[in-house]
Backbone bond lengths (Angstrom), bond angles and torsions (degrees), N, CA, C in turn:
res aa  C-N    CA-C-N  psi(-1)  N-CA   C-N-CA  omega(-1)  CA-C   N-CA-C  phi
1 X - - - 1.455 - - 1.528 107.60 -
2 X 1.690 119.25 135.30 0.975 102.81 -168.11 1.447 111.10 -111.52
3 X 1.660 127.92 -163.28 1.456 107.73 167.50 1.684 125.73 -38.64
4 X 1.078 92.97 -72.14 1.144 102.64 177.47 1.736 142.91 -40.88
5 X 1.265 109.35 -24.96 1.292 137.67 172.48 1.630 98.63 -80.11
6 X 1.424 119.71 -65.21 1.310 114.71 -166.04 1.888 112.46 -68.83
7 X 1.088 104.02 -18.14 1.851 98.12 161.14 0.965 111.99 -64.31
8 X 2.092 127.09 -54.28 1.017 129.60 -171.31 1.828 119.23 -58.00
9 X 1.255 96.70 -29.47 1.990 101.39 174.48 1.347 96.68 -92.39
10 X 1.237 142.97 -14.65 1.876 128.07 177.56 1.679 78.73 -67.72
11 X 1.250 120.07 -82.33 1.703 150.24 -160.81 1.956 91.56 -28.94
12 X 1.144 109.14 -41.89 1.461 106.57 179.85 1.108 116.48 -104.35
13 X 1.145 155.55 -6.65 1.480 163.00 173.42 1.966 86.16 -85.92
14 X 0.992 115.89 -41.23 1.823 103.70 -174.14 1.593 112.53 -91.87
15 X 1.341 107.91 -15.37 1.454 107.46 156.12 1.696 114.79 -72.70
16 X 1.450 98.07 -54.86 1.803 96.16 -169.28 1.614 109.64 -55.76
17 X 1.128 114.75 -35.25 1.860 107.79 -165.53 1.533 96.15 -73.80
18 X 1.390 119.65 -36.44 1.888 110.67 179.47 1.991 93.84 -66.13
19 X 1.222 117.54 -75.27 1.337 116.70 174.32 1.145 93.50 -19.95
20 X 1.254 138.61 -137.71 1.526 141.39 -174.65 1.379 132.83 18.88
21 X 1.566 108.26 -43.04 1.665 112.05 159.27 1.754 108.58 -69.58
22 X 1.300 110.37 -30.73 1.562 106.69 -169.36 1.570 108.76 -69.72
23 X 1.043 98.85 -41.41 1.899 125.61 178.47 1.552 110.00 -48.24
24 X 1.530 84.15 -46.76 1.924 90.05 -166.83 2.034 96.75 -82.08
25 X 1.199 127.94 -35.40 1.316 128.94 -152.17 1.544 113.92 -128.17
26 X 1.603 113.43 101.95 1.282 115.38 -179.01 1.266 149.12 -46.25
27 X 1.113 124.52 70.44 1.681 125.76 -143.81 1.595 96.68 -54.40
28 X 1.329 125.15 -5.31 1.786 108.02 -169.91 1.474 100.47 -99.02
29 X 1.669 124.26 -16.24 0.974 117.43 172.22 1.821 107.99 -81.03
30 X 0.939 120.02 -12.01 1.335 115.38 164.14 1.326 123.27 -78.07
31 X 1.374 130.17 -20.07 1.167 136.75 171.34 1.666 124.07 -77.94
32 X 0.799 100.46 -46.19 1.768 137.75 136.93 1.880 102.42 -2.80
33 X 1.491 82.53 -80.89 1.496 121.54 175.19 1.836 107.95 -43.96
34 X 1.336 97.17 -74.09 1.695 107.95 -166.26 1.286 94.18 -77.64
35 X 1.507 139.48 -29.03 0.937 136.04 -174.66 2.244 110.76 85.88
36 X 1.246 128.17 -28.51 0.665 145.91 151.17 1.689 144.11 177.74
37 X 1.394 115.63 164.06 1.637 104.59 -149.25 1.633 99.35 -94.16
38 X 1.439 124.62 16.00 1.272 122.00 -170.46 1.492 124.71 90.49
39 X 1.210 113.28 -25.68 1.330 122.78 -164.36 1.285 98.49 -138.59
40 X 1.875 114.63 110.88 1.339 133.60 -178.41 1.460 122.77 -44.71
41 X 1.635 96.51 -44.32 1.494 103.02 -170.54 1.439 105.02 -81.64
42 X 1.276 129.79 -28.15 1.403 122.20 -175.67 1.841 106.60 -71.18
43 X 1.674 98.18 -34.40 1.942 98.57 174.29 1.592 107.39 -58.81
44 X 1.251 107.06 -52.37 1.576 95.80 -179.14 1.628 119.62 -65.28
45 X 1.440 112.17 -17.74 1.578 112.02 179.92 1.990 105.42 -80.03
46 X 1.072 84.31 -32.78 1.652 84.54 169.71 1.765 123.75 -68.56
47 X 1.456 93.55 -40.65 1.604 86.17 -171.51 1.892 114.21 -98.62
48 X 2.086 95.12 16.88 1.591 83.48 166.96 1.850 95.12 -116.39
49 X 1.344 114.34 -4.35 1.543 93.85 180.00 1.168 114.71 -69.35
50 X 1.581 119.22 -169.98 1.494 138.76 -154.16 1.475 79.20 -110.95
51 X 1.654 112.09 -80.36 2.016 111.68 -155.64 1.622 90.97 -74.42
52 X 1.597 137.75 41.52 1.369 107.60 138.27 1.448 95.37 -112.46
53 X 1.127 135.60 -23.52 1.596 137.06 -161.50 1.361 109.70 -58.03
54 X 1.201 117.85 140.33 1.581 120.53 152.63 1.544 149.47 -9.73
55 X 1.218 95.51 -35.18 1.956 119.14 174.65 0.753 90.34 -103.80
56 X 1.452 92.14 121.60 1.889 136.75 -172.09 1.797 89.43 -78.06
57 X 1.522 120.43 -45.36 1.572 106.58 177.63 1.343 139.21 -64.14
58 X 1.684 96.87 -17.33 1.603 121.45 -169.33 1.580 80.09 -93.73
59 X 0.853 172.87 -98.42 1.366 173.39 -12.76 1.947 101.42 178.36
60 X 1.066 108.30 -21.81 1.602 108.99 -173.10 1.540 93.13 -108.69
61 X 1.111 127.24 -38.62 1.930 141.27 169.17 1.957 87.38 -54.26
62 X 0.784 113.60 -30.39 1.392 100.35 -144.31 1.968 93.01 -84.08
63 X 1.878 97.30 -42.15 1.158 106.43 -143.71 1.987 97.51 -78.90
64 X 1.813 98.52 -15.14 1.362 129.09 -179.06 1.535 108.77 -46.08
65 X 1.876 86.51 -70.06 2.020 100.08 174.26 1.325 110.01 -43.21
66 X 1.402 127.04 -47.96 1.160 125.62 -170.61 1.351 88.91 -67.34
67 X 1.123 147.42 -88.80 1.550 131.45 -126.78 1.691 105.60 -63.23
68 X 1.612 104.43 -42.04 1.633 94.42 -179.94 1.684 116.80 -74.93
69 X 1.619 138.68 -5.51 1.152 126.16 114.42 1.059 133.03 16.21
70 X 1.643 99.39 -79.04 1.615 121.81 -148.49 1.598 94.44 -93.29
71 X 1.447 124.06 -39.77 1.332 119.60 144.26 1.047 145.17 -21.47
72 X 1.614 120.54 -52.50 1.272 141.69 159.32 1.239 108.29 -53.68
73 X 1.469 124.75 -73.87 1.287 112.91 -167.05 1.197 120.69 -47.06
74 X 1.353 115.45 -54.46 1.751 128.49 -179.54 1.485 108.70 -42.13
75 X 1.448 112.50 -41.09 1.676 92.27 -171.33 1.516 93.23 -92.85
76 X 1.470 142.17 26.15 1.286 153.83 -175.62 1.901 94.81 -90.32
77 X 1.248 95.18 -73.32 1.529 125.73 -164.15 1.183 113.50 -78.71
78 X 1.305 128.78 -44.99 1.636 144.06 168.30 1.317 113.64 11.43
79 X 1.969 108.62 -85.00 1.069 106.55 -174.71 1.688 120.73 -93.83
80 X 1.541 115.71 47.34 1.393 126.61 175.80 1.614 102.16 -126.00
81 X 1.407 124.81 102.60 1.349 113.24 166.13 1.580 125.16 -36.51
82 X 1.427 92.08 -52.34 1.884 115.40 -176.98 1.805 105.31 -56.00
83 X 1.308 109.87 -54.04 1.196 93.06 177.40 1.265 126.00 -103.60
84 X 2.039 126.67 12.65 1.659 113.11 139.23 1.461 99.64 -74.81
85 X 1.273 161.34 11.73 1.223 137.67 -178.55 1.928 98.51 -91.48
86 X 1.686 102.89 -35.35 1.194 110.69 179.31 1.618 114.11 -33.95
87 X 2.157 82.92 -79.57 1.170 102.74 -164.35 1.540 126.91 -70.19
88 X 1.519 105.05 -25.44 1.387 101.15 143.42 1.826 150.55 -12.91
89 X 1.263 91.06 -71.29 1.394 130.82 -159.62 1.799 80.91 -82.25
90 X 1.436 119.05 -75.02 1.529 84.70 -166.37 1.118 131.57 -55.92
91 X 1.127 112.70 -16.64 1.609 118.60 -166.81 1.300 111.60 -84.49
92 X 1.329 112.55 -13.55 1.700 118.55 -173.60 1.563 86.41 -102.71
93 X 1.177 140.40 -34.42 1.733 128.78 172.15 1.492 106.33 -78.88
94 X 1.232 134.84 -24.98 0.963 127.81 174.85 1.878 117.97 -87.00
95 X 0.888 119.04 -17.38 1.348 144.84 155.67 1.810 104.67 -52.31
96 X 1.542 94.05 -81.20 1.473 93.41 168.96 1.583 145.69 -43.40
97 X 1.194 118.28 -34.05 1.550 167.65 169.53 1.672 60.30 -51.04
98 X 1.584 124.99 -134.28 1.278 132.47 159.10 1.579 122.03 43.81
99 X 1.576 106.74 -70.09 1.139 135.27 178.14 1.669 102.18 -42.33
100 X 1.979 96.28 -73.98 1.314 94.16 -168.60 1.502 117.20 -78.12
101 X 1.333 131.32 -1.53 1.544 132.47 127.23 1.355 120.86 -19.59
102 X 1.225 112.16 -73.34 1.964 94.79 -174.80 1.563 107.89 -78.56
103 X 0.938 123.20 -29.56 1.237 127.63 161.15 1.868 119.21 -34.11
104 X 1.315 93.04 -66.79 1.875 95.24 170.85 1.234 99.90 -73.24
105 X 1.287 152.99 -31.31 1.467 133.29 -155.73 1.605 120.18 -88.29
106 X 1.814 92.57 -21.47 1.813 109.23 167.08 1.486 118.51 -87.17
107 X 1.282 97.90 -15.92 1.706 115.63 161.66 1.511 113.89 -69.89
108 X 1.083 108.73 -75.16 1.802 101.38 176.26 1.265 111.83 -73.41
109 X 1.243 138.66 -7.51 1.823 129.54 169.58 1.881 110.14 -97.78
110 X 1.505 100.84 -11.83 1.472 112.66 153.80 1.697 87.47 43.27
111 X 1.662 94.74 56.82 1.846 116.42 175.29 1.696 92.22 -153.05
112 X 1.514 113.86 -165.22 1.114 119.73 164.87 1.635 116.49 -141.22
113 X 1.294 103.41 118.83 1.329 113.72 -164.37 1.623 100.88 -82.09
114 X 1.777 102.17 146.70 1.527 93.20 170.24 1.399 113.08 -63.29
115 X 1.571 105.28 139.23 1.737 106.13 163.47 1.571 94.03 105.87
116 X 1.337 121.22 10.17 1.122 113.13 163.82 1.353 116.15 -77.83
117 X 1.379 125.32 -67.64 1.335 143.78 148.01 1.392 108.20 15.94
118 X 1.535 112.01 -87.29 1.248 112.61 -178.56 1.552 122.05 -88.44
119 X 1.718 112.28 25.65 1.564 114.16 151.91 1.373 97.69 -115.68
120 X 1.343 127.52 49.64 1.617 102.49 155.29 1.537 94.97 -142.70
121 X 1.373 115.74 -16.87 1.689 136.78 156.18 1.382 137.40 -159.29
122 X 1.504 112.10 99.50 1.729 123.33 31.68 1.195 128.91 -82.58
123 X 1.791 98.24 -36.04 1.951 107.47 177.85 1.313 112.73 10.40
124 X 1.272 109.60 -124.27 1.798 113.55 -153.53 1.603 114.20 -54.75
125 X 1.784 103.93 -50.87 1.271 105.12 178.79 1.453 122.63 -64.98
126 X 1.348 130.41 -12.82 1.222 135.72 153.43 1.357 122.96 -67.89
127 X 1.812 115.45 -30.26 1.571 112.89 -162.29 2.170 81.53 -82.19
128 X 1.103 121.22 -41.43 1.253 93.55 -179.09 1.813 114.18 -76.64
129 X 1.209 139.78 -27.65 1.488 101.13 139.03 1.184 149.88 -37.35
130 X 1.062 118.73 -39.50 1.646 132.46 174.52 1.450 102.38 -64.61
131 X 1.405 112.09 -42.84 1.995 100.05 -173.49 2.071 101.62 -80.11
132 X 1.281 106.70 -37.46 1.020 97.46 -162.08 2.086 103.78 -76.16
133 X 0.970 116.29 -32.51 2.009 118.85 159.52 1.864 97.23 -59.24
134 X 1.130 141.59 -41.60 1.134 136.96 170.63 1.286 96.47 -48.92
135 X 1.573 97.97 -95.09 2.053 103.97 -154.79 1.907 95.36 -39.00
136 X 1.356 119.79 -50.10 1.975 122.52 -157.35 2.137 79.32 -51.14
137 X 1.383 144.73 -16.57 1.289 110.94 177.22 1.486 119.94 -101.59
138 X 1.683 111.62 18.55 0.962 102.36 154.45 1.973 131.17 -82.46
139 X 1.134 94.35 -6.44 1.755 99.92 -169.76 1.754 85.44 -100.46
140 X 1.738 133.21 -1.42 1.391 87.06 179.22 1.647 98.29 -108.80
């Protein structure tokens, strides 16, 4: 396995385990619950997506696109250091970005939103492993 490959499985092994909490745990029945996360636009982004909704199939379809995505890109980028370091890197800050999303939203609803779990471990402290094994393959 070479550089490049092993960012691309850190970069997806820290997507799939958050994916996987989202998969398993209905974020609309949590909303449901709190009634709302403070922030209008994120209630309405919740109660029109697919992986927060109720159907366990719409939510596994959902979590699907994403992985073959992430498929795509990889055999896109693969054999370019420069651009797995790219595509890497956003997706693990943009991931994170995410992270500290459920993170603040179980903070001010002083509940626990699905997808917290797996943004506080591995989430953040993983997304800075993942960047910092990223950037360490640019110097080799």
């Amino acid at each position: 396995m070479n550089a490049n490959d092993r960012a691309w499985a850190l970069t997806a092994a820290l997507i799939g385990v958050h994916q996987g909490e989202e998969l398993l745990l209905p974020v609309a029945d949590w909303l449901d619950r709190v009634g709302s996360s403070g922030w209008a636009g994120l209630d309405a982004h919740v109660r029109s997506s697919p992986l927060a909704g109720r159907d366990p199939w719409a939510r596994a379809g959902t979590v699907a696109v994403q992985g073959a995505a992430l498929c795509a890109l990889y055999l896109a980028t693969r054999r370019s250091a420069r651009a797995t370091r790219a595509a890497t890197s956003a997706l693990t800050l943009g991931w994170a970005a995410a992270f500290c999303m459920h993170i603040a939203v179980s903070a001010r609803t002083r509940s626990f939103m699905p997808g917290t779990a797996t943004s506080v471990v591995p989430g953040l402290p993983g997304a800075l492993l993942v960047l910092r094994r990223i950037r360490a393959t640019r110097s080799r």
